[in-house]
C-alpha positions as CSV (number, residue, x, y, z in Angstrom):
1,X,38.5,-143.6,-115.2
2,X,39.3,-143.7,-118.9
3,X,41.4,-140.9,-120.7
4,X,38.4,-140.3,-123.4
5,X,41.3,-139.6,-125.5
6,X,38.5,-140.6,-128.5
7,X,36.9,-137.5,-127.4
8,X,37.6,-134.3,-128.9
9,X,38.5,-131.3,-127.2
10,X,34.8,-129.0,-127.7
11,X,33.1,-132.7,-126.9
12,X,35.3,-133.3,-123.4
13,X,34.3,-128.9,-122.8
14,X,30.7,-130.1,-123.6
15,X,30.1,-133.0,-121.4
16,X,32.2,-131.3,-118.4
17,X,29.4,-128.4,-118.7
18,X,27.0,-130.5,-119.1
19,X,27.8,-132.1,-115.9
20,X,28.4,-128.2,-114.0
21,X,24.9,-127.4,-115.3
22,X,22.5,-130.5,-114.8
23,X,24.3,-131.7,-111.4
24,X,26.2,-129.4,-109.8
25,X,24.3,-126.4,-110.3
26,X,27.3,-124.4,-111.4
27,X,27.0,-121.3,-112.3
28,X,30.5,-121.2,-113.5
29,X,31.9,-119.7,-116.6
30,X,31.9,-122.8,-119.4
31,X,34.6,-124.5,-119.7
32,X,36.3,-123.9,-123.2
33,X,37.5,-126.3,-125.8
34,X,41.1,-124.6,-125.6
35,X,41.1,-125.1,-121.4
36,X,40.9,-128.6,-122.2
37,X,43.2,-128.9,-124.8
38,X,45.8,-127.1,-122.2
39,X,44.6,-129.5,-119.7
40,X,45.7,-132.7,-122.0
41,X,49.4,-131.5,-122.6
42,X,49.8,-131.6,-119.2
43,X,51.2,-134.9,-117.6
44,X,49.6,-135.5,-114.0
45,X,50.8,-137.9,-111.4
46,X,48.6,-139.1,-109.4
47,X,50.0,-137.7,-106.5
48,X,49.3,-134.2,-108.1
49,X,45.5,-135.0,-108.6
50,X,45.0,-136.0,-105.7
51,X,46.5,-133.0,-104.0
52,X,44.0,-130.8,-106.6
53,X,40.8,-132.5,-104.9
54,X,39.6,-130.3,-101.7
55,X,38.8,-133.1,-98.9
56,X,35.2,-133.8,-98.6
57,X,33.7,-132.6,-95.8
């Protein structure tokens, strides 16, 4: 999947709710524009993704 790096921070925090509210369901406090700036400066490996995904069941 791309980065979106063209995307700015509030429109990454937009779509992501977006996606909670139409799909999931969620009724989850919105994701911020500054959650996903903190998100970006963070390097992940793969490895470390992966390990942040529950299994499906």
């Amino acid at each position: 999947m791309p980065p979106f790096r063209q995307l700015k921070d509030q429109e990454v925090a937009d779509l992501l709710n977006h996606v909670l509210t139409a799909f999931a369901k969620s009724k989850a406090k919105p994701i911020a524009a500054a959650e996903v700036k903190a998100q970006r400066a963070r390097a992940f490996s793969p490895q470390e993704v992966l390990r942040s995904r529950p299994p499906v069941k």
